[in-house]
C-alpha positions as CSV (number, residue, x, y, z in Angstrom):
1,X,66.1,31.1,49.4
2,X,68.7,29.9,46.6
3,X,67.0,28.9,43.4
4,X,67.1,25.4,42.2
5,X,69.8,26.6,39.3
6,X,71.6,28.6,42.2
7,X,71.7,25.2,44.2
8,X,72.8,23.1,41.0
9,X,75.7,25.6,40.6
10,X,76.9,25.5,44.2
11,X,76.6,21.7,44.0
12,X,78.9,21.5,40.6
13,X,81.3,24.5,41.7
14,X,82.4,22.0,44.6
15,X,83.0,19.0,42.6
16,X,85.1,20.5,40.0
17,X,89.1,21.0,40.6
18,X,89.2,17.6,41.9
19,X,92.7,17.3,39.5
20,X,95.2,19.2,37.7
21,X,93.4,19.4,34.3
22,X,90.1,21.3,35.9
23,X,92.3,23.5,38.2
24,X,94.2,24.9,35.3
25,X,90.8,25.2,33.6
26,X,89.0,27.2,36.3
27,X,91.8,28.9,38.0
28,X,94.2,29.4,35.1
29,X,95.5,32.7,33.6
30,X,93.2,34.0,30.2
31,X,95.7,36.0,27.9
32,X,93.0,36.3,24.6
33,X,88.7,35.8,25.3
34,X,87.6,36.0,21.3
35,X,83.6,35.1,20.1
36,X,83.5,31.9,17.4
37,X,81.1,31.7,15.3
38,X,79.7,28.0,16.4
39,X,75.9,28.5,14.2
40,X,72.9,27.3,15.5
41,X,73.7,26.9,19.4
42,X,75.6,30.1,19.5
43,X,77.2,31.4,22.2
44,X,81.1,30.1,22.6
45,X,83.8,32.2,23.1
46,X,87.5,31.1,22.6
47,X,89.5,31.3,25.8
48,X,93.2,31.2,25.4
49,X,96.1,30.7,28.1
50,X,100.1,31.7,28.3
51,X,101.0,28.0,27.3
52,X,98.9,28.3,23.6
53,X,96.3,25.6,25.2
54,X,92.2,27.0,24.0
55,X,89.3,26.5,25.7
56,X,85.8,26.8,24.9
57,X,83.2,28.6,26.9
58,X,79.4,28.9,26.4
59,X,77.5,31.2,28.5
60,X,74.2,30.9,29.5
61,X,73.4,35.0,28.2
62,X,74.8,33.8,24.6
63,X,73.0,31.3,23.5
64,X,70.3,31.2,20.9
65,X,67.0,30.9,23.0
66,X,65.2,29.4,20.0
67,X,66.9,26.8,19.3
68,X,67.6,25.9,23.0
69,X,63.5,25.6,23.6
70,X,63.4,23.8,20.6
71,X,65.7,21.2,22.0
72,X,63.7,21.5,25.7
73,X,66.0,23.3,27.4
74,X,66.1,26.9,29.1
75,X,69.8,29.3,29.0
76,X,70.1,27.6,32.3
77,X,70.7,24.2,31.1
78,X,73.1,23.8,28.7
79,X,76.9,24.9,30.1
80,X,75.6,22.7,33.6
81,X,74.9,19.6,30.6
82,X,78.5,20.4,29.2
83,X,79.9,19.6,32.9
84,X,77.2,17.2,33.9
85,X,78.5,15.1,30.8
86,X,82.3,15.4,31.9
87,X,81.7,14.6,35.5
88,X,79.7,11.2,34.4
89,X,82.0,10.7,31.7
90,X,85.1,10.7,35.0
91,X,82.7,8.4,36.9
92,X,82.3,5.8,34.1
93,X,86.0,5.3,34.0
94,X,89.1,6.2,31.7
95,X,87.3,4.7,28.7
96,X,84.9,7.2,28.7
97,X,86.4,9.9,30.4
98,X,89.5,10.0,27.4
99,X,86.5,10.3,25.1
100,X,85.5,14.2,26.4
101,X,87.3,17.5,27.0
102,X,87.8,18.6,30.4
103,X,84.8,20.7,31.4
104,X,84.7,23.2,34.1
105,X,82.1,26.4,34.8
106,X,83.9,29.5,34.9
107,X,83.1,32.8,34.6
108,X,84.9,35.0,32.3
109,X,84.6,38.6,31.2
110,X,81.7,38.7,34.1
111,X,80.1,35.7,32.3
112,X,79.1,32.4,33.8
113,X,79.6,29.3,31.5
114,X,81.2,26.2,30.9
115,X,84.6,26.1,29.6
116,X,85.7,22.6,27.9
117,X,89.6,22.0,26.9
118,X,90.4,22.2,23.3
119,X,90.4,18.3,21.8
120,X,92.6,17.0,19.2
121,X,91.9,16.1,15.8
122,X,89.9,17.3,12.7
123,X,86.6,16.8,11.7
124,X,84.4,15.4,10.6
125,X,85.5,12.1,12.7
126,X,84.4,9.6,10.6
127,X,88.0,7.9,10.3
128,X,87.4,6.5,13.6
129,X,85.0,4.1,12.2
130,X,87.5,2.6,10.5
131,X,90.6,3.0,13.1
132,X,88.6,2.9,16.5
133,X,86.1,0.9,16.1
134,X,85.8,0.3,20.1
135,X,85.9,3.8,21.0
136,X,82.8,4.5,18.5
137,X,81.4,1.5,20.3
138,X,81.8,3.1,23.5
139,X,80.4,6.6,22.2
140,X,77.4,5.2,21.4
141,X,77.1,4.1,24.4
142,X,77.9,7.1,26.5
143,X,75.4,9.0,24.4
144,X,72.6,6.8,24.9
145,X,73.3,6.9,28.6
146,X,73.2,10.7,28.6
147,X,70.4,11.1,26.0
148,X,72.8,13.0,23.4
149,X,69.7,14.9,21.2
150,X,72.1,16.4,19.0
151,X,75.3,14.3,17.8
152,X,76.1,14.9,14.8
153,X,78.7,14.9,12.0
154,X,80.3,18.4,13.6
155,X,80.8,17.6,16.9
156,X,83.0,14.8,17.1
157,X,86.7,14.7,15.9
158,X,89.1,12.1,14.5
159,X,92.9,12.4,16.2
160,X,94.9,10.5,13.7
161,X,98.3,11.3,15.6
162,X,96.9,10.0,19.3
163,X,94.7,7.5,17.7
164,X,91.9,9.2,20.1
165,X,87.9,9.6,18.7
166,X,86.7,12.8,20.5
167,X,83.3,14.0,21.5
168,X,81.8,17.6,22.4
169,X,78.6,19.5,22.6
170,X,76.8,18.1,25.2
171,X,74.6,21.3,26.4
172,X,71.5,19.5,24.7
173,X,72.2,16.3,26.3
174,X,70.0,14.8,29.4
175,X,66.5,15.5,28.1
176,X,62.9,15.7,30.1
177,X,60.6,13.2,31.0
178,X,58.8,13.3,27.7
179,X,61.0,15.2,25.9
180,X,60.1,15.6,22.3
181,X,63.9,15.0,21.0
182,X,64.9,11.5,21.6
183,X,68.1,10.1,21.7
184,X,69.6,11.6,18.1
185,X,73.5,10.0,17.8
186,X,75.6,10.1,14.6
187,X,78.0,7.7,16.1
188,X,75.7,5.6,17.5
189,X,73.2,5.2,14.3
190,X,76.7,4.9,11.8
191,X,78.0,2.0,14.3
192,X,75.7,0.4,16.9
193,X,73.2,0.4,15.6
194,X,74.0,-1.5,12.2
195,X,76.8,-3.1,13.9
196,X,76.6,-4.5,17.3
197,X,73.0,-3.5,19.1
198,X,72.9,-6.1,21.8
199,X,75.1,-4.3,25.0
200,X,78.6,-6.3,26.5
201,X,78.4,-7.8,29.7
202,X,80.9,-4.7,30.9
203,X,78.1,-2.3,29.8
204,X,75.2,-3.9,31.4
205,X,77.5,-3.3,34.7
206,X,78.1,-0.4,34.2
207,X,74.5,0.6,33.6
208,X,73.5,-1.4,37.1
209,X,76.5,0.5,38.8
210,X,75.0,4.3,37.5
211,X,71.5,3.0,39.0
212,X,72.9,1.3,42.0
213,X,74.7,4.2,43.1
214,X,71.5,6.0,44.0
215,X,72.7,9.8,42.4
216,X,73.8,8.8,38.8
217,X,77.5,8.4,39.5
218,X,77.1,11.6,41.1
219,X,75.3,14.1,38.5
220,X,71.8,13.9,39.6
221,X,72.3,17.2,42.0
222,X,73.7,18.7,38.7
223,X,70.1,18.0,36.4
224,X,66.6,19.5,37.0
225,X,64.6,16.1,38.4
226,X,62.7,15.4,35.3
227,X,65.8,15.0,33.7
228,X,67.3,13.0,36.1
229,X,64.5,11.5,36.4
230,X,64.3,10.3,32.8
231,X,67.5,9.7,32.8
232,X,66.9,6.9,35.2
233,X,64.2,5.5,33.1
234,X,66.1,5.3,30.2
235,X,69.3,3.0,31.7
236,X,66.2,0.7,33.6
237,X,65.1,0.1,30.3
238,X,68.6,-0.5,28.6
239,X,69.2,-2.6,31.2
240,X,66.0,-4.6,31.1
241,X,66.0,-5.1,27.4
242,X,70.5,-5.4,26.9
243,X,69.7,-3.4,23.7
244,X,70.7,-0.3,21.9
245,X,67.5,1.4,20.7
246,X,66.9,2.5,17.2
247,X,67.5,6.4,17.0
């Protein structure tokens, strides 16, 4: 009998290479595979393909096991969050998809993982602050939704050129029923929270549309239950109260 991870995999593995971007992704041509040194979470290599394009891939037999249990997680969790986050992120709509890399799981080198598109831009990302006010708006939102534990100033990026606010990292996103982290969001403490708290009409929607649709827009085969689970709890409660909490 499959495992529960083995089941989650086979369930993402047949959503992804629904367009263009995710085919060239899974199926395209690797010319360089390098390790970065990415700190803490460890665990990314640096894909590279004949056009120049970079990807980023974090396998599960990479990470640093410490710091993934002291987020909640298992080595199973994280690369499946990475694509959980991109999938929902597609479902929201283009507002929130533009806002992510294309994420696929791959394997490479023998090595499952999840391999997001190189974003544009430099960071930290603070500019956007300034120059996109609604997109921060709308990545506070986004990482509410998915429980982001672990935005912070290094993983988000500022294109000045495209005018686009980017986020990544989202392996320690969707937390347990219970979960010791909470919600933990540079963007969203820097803007919503000082700045606009109570949700838009267009969010509150949105929020009744991820509910109403009975699987999370589609992710909820992708998560462990308790983390879909909580997951549901937490947008029943931002849609009861039409509030940003305090993170």
């Amino acid at each position: 009998m499959a495992s529960d991870h083995a089941r989650r995999v086979d369930h993402l593995l047949g959503m992804q290479g629904g367009d263009e971007r995710e085919r060239a992704l899974f199926e395209g041509e690797i010319t360089s595979y390098d390790p970065l040194d990415t700190g803490a979470s460890g665990g990314t290599y640096v894909a590279t393909f004949p056009d120049g394009s970079a990807a980023y891939h974090k396998r599960h037999d990479s990470l640093h096991t410490a710091n993934v249990h002291a987020f909640g997680h298992d080595v199973n969790g994280p690369p499946l969050h990475e694509c959980a986050a991109w999938h929902f992120a597609k479902a929201l709509g283009p507002r929130y998809e533009r806002l992510l890399p294309t994420t696929v799981y791959r394997r490479i080198e023998g090595r499952w993982g999840s391999l997001a598109a190189e974003l544009p831009g430099t960071k930290p990302g603070r500019p956007a602050f300034v120059h996109a006010v609604d997109q921060v708006n709308d990545a506070g939102f986004f990482d509410v939704l998915i429980g982001q534990q672990d935005r912070h100033g290094n993983n988000f990026l500022w294109d000045a050129e495209g005018g686009r606010l980017g986020l990544f990292d989202h392996g320690f996103a969707f937390p347990a029923v219970g979960a010791e982290h909470r919600v933990r969001s540079a963007v969203l403490r820097n803007q919503r929270r000082w700045k606009q708290m109570k949700l838009t009409d267009e969010e509150v929607e949105l929020i009744e549309r991820v509910l109403g649709s009975g699987d999370l827009l589609g992710i909820t085969p992708l998560l462990e239950p308790e983390r879909a689970d909580e997951m549901t709890r937490r947008l029943e409660s931002l849609g009861e109260h039409r509030m940003i909490p305090r993170v």
